[in-house]
N, C-alpha and C positions, 0 to 999 in steps of 0.2 A: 390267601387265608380262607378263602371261600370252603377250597378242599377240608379245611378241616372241621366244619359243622356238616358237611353232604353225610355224614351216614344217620345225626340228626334226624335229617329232614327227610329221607329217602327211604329208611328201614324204617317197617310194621311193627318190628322189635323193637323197644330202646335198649335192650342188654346187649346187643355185640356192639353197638355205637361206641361205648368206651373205650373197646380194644382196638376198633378199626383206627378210630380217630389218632392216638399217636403212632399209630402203624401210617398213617398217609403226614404225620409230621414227619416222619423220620426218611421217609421216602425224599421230602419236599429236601431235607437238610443233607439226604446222601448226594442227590440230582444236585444241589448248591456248589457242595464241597467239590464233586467233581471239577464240574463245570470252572470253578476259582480256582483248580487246583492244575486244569489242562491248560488254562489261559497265563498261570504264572507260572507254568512249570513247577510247580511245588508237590510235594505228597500230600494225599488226601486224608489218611488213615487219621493220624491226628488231629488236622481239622476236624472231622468228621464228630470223633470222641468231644470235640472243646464243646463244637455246636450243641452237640445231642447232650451232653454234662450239663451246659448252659441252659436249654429249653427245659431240661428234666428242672433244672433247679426253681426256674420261674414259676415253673407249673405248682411244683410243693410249697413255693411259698404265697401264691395266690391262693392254692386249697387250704391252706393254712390260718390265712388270714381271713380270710369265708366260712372259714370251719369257726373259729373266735369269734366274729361279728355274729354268724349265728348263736352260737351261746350266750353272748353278752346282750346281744337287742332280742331274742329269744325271737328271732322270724324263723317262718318255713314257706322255701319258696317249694 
């Protein structure tokens, strides 16, 4: 999970950090799927999609509920 705050902490910029960051999730979950999919013999193509559908979803509903507590406790981090 490390990989996914290094552009964080590494780039001068903080503006490509954004795009990097679920480009090296998506990496992590293509590298998984394979990997689970050579070992059981199974196709990866739709694991792939479950993963990536499932991590997209978590992520929206964490900015979500961040996006809310920010306007209700009215913080700015």
């Amino acid at each position: 999970m490390a990989l996914l705050i290094i552009p964080y902490l590494f780039l001068d910029d903080p503006f490509p950090a954004p795009g990097l960051s679920p480009g090296f999730a998506f990496s992590v979950i293509l590298l998984f799927t394979f990997y689970i999919s050579v070992a059981k013999e199974l196709t990866s193509t739709k694991r792939f999609f479950e993963m990536a559908g499932l991590s997209l979803t978590v992520a929206a509903v964490s900015f979500g509920i961040g996006f809310l507590v920010n306007g209700f406790f009215n913080l700015e981090v």
